[in-house]
mmCIF file of the N, C-alpha and C atoms, coordinates in Angstrom:
data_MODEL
# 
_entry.id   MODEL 
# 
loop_
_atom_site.group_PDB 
_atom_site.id 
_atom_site.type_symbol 
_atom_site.label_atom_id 
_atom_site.label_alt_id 
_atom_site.label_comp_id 
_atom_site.label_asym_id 
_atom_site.label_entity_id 
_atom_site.label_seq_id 
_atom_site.pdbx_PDB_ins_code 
_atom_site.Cartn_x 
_atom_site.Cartn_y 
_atom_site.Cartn_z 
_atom_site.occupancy 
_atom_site.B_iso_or_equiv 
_atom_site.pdbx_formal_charge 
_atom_site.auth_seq_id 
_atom_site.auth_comp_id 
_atom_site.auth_asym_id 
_atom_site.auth_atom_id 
_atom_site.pdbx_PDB_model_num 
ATOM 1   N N  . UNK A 1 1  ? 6.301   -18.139 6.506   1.00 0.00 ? 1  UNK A N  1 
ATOM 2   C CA . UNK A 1 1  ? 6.578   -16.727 6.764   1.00 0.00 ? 1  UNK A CA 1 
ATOM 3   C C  . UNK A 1 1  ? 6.251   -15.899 5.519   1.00 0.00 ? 1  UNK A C  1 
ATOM 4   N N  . UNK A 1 2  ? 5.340   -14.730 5.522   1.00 0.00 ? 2  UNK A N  1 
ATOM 5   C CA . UNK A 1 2  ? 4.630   -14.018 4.829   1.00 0.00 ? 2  UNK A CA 1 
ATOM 6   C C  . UNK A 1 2  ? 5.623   -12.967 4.551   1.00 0.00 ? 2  UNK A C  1 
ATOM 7   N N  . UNK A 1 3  ? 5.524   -12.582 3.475   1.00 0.00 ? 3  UNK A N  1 
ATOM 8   C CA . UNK A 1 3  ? 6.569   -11.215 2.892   1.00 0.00 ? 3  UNK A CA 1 
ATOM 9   C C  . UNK A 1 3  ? 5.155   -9.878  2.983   1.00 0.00 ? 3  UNK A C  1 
ATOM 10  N N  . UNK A 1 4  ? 5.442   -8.914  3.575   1.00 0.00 ? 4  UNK A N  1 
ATOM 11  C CA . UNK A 1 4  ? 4.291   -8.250  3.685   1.00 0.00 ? 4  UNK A CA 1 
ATOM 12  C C  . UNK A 1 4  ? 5.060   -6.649  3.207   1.00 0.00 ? 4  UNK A C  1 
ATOM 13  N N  . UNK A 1 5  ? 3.734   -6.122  2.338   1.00 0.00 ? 5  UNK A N  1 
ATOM 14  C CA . UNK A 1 5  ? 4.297   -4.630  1.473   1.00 0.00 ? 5  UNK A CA 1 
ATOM 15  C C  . UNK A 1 5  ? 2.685   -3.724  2.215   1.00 0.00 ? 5  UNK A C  1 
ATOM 16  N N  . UNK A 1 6  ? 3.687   -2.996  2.091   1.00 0.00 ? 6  UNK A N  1 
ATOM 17  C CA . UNK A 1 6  ? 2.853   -1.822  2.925   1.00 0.00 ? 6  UNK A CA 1 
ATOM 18  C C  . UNK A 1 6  ? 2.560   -0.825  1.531   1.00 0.00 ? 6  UNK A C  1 
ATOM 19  N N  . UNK A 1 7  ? 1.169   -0.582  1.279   1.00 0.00 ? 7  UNK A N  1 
ATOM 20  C CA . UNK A 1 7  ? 0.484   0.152   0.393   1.00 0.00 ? 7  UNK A CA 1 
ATOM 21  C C  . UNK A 1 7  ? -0.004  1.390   0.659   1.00 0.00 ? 7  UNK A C  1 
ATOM 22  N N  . UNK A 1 8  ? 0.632   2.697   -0.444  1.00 0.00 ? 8  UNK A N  1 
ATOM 23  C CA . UNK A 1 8  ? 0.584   3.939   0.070   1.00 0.00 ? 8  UNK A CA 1 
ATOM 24  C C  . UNK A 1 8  ? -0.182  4.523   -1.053  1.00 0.00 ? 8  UNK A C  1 
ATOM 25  N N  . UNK A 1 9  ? -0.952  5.013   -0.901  1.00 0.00 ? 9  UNK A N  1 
ATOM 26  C CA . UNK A 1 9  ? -2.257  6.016   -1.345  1.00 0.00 ? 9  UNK A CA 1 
ATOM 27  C C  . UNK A 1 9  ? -2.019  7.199   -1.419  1.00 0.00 ? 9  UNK A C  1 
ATOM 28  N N  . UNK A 1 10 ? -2.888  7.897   -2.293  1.00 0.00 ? 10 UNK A N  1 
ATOM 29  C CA . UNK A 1 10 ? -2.504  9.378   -2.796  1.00 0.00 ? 10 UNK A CA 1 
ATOM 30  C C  . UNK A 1 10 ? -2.699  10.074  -1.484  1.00 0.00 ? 10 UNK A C  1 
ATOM 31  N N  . UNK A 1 11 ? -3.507  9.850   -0.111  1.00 0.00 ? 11 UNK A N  1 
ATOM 32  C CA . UNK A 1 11 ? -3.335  10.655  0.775   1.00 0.00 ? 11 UNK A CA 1 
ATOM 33  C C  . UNK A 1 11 ? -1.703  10.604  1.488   1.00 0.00 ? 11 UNK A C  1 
ATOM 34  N N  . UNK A 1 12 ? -1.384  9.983   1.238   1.00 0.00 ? 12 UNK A N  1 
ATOM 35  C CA . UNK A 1 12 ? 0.317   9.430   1.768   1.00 0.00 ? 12 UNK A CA 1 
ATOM 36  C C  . UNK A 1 12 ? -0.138  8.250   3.181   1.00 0.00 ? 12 UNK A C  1 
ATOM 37  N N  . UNK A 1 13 ? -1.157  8.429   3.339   1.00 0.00 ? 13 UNK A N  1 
ATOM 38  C CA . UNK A 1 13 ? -1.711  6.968   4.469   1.00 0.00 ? 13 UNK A CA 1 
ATOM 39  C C  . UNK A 1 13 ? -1.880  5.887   3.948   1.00 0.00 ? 13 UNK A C  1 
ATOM 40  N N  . UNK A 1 14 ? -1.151  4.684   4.805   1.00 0.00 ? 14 UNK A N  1 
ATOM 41  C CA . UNK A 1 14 ? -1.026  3.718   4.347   1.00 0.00 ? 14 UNK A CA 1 
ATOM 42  C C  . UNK A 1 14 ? -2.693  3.271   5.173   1.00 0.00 ? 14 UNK A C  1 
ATOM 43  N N  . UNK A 1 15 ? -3.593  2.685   4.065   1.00 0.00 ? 15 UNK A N  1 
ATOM 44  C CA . UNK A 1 15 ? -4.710  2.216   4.071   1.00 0.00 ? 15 UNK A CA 1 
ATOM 45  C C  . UNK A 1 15 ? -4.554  0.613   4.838   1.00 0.00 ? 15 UNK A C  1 
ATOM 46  N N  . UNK A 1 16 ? -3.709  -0.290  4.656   1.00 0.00 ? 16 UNK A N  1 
ATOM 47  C CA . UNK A 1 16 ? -3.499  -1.387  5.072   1.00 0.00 ? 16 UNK A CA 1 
ATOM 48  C C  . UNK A 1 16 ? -2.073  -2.561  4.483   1.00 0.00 ? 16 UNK A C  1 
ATOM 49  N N  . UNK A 1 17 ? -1.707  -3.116  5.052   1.00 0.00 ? 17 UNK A N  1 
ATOM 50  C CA . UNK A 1 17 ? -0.148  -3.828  4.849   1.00 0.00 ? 17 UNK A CA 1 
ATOM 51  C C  . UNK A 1 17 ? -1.175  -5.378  4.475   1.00 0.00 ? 17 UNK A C  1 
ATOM 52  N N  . UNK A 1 18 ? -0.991  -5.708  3.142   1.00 0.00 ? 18 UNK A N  1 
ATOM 53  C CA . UNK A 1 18 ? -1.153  -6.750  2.106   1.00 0.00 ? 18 UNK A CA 1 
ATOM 54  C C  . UNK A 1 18 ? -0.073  -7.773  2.009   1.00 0.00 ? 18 UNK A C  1 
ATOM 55  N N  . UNK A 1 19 ? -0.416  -8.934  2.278   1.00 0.00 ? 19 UNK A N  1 
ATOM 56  C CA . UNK A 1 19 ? 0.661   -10.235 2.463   1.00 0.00 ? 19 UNK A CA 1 
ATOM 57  C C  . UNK A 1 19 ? 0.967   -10.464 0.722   1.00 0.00 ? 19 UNK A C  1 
ATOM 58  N N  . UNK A 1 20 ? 2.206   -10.829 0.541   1.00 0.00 ? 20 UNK A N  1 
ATOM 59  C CA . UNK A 1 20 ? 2.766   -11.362 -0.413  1.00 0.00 ? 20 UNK A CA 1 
ATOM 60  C C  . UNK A 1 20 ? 1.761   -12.265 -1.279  1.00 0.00 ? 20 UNK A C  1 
ATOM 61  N N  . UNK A 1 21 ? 0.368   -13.046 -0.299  1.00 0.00 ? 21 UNK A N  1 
ATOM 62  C CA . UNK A 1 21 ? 0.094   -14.098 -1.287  1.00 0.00 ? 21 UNK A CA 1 
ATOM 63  C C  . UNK A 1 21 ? -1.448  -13.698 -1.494  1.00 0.00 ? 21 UNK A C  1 
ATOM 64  N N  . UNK A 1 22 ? -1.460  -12.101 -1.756  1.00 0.00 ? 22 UNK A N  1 
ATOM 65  C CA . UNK A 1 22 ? -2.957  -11.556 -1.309  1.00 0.00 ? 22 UNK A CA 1 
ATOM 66  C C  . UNK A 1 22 ? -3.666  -12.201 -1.027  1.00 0.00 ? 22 UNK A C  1 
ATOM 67  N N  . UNK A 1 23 ? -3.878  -13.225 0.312   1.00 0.00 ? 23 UNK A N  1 
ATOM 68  C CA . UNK A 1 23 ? -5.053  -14.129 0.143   1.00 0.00 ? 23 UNK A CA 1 
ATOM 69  C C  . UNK A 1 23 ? -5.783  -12.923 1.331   1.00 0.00 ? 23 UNK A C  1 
ATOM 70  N N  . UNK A 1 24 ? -4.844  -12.171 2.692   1.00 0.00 ? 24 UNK A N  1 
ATOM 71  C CA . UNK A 1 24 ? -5.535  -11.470 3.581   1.00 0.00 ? 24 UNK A CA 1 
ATOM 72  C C  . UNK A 1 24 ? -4.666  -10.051 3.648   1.00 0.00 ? 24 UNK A C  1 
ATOM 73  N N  . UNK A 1 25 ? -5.540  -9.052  4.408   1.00 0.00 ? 25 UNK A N  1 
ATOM 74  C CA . UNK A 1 25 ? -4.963  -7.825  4.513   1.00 0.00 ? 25 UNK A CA 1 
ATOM 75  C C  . UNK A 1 25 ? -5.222  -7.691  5.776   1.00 0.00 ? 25 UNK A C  1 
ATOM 76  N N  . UNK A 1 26 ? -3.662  -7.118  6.440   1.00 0.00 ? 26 UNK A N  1 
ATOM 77  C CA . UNK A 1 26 ? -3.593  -6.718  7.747   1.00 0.00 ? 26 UNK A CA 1 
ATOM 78  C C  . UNK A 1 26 ? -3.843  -5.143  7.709   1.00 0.00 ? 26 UNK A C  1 
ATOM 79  N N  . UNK A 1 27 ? -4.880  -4.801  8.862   1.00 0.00 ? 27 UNK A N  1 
ATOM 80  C CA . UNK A 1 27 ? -5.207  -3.592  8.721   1.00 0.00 ? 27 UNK A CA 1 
ATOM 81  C C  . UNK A 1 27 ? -3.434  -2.893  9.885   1.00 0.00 ? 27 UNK A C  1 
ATOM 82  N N  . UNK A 1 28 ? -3.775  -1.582  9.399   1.00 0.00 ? 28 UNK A N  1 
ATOM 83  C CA . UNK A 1 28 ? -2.502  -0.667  9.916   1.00 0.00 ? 28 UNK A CA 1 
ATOM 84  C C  . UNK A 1 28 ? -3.013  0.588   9.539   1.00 0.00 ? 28 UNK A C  1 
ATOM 85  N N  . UNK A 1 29 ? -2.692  1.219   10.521  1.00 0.00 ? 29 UNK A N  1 
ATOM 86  C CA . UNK A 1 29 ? -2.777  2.817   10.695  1.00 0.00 ? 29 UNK A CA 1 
ATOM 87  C C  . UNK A 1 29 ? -1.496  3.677   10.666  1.00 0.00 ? 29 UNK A C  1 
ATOM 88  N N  . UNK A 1 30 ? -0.716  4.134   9.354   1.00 0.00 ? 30 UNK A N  1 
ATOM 89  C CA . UNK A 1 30 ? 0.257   4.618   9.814   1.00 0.00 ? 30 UNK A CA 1 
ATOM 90  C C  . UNK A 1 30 ? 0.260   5.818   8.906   1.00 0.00 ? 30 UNK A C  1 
ATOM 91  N N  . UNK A 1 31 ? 1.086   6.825   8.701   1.00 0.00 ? 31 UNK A N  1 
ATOM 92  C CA . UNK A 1 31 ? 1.161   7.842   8.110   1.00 0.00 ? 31 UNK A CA 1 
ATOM 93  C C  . UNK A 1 31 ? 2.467   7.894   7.472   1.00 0.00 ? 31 UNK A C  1 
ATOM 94  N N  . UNK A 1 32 ? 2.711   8.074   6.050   1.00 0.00 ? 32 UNK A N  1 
ATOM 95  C CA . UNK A 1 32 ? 3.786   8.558   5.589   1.00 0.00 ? 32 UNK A CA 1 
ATOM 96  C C  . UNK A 1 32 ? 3.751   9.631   4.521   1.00 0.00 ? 32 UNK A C  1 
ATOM 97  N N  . UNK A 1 33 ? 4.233   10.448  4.221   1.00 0.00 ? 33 UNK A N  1 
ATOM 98  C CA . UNK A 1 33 ? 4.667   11.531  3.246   1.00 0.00 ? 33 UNK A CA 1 
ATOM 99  C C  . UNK A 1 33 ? 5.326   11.086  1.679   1.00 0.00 ? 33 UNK A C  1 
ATOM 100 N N  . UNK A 1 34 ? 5.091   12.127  0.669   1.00 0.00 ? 34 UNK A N  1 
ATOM 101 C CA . UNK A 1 34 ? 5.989   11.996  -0.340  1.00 0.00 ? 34 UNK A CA 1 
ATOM 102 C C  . UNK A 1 34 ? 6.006   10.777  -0.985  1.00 0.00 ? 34 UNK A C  1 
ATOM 103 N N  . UNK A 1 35 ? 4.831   10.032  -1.554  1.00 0.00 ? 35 UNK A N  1 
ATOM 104 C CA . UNK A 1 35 ? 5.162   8.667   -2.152  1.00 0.00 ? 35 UNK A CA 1 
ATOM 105 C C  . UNK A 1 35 ? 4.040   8.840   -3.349  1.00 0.00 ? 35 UNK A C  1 
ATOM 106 N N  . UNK A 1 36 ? 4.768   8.357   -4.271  1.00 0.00 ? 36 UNK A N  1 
ATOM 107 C CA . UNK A 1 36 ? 3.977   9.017   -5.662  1.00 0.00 ? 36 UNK A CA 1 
ATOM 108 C C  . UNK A 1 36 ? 2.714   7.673   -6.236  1.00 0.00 ? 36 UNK A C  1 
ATOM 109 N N  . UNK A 1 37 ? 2.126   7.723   -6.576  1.00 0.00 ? 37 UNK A N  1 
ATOM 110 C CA . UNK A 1 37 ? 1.659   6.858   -6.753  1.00 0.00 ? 37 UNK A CA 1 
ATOM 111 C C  . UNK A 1 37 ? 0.424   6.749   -8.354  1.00 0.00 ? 37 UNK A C  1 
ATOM 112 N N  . UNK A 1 38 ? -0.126  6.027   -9.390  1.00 0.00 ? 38 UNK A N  1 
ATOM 113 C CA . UNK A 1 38 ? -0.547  6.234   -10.643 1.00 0.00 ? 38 UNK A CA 1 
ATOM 114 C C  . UNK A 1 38 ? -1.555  5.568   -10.266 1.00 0.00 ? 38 UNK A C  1 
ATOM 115 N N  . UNK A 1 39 ? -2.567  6.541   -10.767 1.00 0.00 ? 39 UNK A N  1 
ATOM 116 C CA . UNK A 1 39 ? -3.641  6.066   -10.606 1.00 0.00 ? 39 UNK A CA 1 
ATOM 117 C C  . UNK A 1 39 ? -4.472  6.417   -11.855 1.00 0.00 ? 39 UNK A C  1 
ATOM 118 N N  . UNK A 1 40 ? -6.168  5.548   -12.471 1.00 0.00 ? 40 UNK A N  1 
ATOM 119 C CA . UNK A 1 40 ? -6.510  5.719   -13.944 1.00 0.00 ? 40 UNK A CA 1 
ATOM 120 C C  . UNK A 1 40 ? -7.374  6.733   -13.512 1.00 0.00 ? 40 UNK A C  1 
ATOM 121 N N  . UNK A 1 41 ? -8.376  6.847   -14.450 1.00 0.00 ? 41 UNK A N  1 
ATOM 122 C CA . UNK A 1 41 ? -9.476  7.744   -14.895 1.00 0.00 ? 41 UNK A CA 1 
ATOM 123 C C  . UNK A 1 41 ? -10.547 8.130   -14.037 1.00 0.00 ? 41 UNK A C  1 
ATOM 124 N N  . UNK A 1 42 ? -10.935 6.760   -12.954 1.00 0.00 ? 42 UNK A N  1 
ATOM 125 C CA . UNK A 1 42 ? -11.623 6.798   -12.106 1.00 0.00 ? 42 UNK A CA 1 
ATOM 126 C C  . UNK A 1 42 ? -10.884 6.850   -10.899 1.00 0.00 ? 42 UNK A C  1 
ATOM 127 N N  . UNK A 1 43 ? -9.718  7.485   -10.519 1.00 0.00 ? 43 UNK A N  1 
ATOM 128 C CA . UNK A 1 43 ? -9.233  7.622   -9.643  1.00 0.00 ? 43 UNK A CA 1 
ATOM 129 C C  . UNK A 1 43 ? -8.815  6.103   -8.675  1.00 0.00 ? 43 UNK A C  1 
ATOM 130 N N  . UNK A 1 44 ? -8.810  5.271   -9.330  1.00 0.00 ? 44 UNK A N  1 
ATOM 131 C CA . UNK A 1 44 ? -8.475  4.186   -8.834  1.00 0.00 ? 44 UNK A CA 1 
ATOM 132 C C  . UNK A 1 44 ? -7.180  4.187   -8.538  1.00 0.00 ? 44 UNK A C  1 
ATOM 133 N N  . UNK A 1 45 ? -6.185  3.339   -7.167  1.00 0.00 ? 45 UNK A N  1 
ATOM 134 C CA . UNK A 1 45 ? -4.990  3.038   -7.473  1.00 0.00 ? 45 UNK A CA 1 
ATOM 135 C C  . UNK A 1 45 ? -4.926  2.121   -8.234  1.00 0.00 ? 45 UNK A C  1 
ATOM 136 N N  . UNK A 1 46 ? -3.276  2.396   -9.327  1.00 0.00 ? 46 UNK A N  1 
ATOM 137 C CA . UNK A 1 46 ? -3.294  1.386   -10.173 1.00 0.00 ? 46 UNK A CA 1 
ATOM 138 C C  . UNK A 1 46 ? -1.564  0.573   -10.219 1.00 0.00 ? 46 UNK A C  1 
ATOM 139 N N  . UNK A 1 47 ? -0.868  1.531   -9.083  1.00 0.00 ? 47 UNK A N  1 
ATOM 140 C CA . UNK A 1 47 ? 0.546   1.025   -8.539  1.00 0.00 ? 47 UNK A CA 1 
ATOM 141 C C  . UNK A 1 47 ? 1.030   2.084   -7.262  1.00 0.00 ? 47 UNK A C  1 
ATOM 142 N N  . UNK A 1 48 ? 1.594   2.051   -7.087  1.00 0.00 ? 48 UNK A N  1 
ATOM 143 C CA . UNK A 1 48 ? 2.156   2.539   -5.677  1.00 0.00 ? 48 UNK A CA 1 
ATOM 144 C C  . UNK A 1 48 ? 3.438   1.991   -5.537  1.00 0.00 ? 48 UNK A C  1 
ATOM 145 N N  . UNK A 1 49 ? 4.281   2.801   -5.079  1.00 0.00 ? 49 UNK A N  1 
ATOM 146 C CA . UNK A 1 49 ? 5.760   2.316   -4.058  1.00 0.00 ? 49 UNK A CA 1 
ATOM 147 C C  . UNK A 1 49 ? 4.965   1.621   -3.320  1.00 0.00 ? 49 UNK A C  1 
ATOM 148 N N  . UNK A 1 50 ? 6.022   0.598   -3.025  1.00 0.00 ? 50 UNK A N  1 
ATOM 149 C CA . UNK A 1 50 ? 6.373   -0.421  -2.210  1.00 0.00 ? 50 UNK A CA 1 
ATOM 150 C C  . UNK A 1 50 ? 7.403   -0.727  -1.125  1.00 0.00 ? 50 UNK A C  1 
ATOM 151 N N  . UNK A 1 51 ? 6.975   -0.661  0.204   1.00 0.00 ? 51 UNK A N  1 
ATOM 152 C CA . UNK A 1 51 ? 8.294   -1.136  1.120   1.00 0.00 ? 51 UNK A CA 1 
ATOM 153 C C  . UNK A 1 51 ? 7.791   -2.602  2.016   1.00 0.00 ? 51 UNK A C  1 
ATOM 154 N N  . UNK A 1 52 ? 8.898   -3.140  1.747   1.00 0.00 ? 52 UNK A N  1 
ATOM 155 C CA . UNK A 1 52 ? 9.266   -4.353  2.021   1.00 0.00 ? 52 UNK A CA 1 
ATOM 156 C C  . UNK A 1 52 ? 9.148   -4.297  3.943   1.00 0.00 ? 52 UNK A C  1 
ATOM 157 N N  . UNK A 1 53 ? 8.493   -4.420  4.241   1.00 0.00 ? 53 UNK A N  1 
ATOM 158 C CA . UNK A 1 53 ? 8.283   -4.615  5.982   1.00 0.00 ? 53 UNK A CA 1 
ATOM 159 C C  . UNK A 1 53 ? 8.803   -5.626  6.747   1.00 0.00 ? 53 UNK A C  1 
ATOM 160 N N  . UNK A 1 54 ? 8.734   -7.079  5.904   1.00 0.00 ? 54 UNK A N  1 
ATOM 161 C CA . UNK A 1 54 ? 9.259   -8.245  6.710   1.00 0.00 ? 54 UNK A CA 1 
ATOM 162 C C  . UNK A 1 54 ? 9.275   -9.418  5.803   1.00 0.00 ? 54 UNK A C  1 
# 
């Protein structure tokens, strides 16, 4: 059983839900608001909040 974190982007859309053992990424379409996230020079993400899904 996979621990899976849902990854939120400067648009506040979550781009896709990433398993605990990054080997695969489950795609997901969802929308959330208000989540801050640091990103470098080239606009890369470089952390994001994290919620715990399962």
């Amino acid at each position: 059983m996979y621990k899976l974190y849902i990854m939120y982007f400067q648009d506040g859309k979550t781009l896709g839900l990433k398993a605990r053992n990054n080997v695969e990424a489950i795609k997901f379409s969802l929308t959330f608001k208000n989540f801050r996230v640091l990103r470098d020079e080239n606009n890369k993400l470089v952390s994001a909040n994290m919620g715990v899904i399962a």
